[in-house]
TIKOLPA-486242 format. One record per residue (C-alpha): residue number from 1; residue in three letters; x, z, y. Coordinates in pm, 1 decimal. Layout:
! residues N
REC num residu        X        Z        Y
REC NUM    ALA        X        Z        Y
...
END
This chain:
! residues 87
REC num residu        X        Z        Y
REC   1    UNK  16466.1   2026.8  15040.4
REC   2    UNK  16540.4   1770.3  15208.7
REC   3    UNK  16343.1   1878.4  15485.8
REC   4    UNK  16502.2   2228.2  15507.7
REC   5    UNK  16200.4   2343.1  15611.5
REC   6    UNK  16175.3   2731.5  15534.8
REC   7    UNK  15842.6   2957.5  15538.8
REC   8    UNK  15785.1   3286.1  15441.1
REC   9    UNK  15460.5   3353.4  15214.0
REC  10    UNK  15316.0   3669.3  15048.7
REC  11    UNK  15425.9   3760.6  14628.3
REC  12    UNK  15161.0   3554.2  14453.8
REC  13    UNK  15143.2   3260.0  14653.3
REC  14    UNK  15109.1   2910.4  14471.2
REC  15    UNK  15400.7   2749.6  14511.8
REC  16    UNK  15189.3   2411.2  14592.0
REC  17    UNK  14986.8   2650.0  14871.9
REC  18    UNK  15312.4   2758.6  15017.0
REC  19    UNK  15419.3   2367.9  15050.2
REC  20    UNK  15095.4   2294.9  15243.0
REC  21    UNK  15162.5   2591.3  15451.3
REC  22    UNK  15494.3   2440.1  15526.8
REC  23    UNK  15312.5   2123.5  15602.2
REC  24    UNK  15521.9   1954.8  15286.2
REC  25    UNK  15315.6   1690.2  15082.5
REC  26    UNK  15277.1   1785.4  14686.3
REC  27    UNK  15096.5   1511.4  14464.2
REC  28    UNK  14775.1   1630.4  14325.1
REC  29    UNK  14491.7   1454.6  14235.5
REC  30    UNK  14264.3   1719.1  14029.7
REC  31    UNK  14235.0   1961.7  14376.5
REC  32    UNK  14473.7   2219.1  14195.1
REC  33    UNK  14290.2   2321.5  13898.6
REC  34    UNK  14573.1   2267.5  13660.7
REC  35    UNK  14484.3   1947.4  13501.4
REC  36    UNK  14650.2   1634.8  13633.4
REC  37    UNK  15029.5   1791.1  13571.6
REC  38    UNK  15134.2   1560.5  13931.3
REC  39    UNK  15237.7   1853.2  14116.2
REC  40    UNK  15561.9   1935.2  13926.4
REC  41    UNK  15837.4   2039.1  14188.5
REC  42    UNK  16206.7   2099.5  14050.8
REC  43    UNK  16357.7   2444.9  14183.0
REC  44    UNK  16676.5   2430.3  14294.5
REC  45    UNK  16770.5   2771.7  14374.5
REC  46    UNK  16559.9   3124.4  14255.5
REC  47    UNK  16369.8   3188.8  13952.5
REC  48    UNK  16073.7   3184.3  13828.4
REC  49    UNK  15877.8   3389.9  13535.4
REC  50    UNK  15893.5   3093.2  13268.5
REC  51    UNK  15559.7   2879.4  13212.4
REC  52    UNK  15263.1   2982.3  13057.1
REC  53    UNK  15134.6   2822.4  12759.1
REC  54    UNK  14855.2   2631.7  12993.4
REC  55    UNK  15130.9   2509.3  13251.0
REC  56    UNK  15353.5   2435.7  12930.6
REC  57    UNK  15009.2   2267.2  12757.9
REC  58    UNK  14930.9   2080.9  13072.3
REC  59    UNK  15258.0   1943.8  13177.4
REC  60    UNK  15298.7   1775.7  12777.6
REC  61    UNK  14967.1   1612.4  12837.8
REC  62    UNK  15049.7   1481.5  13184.6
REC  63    UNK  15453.5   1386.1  13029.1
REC  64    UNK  15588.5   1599.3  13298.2
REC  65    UNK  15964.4   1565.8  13342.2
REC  66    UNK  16162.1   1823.3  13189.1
REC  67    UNK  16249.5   2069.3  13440.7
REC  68    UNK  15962.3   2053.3  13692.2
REC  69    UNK  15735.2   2341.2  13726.2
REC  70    UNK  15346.7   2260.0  13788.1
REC  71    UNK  15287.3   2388.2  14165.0
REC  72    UNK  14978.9   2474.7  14136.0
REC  73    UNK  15022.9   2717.3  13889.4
REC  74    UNK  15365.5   2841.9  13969.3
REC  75    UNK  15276.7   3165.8  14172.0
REC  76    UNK  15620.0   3259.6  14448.4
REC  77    UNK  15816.7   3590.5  14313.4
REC  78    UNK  16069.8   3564.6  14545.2
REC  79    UNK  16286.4   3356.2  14738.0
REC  80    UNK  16286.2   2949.6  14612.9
REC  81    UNK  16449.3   2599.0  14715.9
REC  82    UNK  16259.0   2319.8  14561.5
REC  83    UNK  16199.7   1943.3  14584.4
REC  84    UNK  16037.5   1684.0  14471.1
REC  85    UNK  16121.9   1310.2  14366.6
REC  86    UNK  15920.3   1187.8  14643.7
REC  87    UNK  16050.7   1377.9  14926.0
END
């Protein structure tokens, strides 16, 4: 959301890989390695398995919002709706 754009991806997708499939921009500046916490997406609709301690680690560092989940080390379970402030 907003662009409605939908795509389907295999279980175990990155959730900031499935936004590039679906040609949606994500902020990252460390390449995805799970260090500059910029990726953090909100989900509006599905679940998630909650963070691990390095996404939970990482996002402190970075002062992640509360509530956003770092893309790049959120892996796709099942069917999502996110965003992102910048969208």
């Amino acid at each position: 959301m907003p662009s409605d754009t939908e795509i389907a991806v295999p279980v175990g997708t990155t959730l900031l890989d499935a936004a590039a499939q679906a040609g949606v921009p994500v902020g990252s500046s460390c390449g995805a390695d799970g260090i500059c916490g910029k990726c953090g997406l909100r989900i509006l609709e599905g679940t998630l398995p909650a963070p691990s301690a390095r996404e939970d680690r990482v996002a402190q560092a970075n002062r992640v919002e509360t509530g956003l989940r770092l893309s790049c080390m959120v892996r796709v379970t099942g069917d999502l709706c996110v965003t992102a402030s910048y969208w």
